[in-house]
N, C-alpha and C positions, 0 to 999 in steps of 0.2 A: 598137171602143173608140178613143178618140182620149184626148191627153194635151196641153194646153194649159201653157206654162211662163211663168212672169209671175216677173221676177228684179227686185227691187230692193238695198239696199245692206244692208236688216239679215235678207232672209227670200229664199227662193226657194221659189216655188210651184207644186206641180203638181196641177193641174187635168183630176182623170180623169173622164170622162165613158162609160158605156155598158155593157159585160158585161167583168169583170174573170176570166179562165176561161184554161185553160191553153193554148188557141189564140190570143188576145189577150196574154197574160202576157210574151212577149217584148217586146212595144213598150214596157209599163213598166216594165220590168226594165231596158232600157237607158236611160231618162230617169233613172230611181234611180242608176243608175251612173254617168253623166255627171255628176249632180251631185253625187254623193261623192267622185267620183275628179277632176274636173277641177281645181276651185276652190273645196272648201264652202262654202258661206253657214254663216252665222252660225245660223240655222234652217233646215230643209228642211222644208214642211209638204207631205201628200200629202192632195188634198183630194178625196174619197172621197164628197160630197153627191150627186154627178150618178150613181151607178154604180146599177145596177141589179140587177148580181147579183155577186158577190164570192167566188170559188170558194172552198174551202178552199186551192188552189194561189195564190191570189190573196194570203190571210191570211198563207203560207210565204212569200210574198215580201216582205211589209211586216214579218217576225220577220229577215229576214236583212239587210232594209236596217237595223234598229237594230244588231246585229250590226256590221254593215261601217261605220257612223257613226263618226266617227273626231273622236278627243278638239276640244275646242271647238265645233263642230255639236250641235244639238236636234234630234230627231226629233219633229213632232208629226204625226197625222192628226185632220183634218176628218171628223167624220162622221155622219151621219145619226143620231137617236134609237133605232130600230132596231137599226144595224149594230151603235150603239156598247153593247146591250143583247148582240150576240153575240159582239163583243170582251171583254164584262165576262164574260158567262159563260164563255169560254174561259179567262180570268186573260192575257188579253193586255192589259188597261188594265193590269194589275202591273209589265208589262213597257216598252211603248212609250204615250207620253201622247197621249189622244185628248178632242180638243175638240168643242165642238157649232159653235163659227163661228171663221173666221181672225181674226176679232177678241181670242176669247177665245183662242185659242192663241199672239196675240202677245202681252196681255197678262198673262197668267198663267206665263208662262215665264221 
């Protein structure tokens, strides 16, 4: 898995790419946390289109980054028609907002 971050002035974006699984789950868990803890952006999107497979420890970790978002920060994820069909079913779209494109997540926000 690899994690791509592309920061500008009103969003910070990370760009996961590969098998999101509790071997991999440490690299993005520390990109999540650099970006919460360092300097929020105004948005944090986690864009979840490239992954290929999304552990349940994967999903644990996108609940705890909403969790740890700290007042003025959005949490949004990018994500797939699919994924975002097992986020609905889980009642995590209740909780953290998920878009189909970073277009739609900047504007909708």
């Amino acid at each position: 898995m690899t994690v791509q971050r592309r920061c500008t002035d009103t969003h910070l974006l990370l760009h996961v790419v590969g098998t999101v699984d509790v071997l991999t789950l440490p690299v993005l868990d520390r990109h999540i946390a650099k970006a919460l803890w360092s300097d929020p952006p105004p948005i944090l999107m986690i864009d979840l289109t490239c992954v290929d497979f999304l552990s349940s420890a994967g999903m644990q970790i996108l609940l705890e980054a909403h969790d740890l978002t700290p007042a003025g920060t959005r949490l949004a994820i990018i994500a797939t028609p699919r994924l975002a069909r097992i986020f609905d079913a889980l009642s995590i779209t209740d909780i953290i907002e998920v878009y189909p494109t970073i277009l739609d997540a900047l504007t909708r926000g």
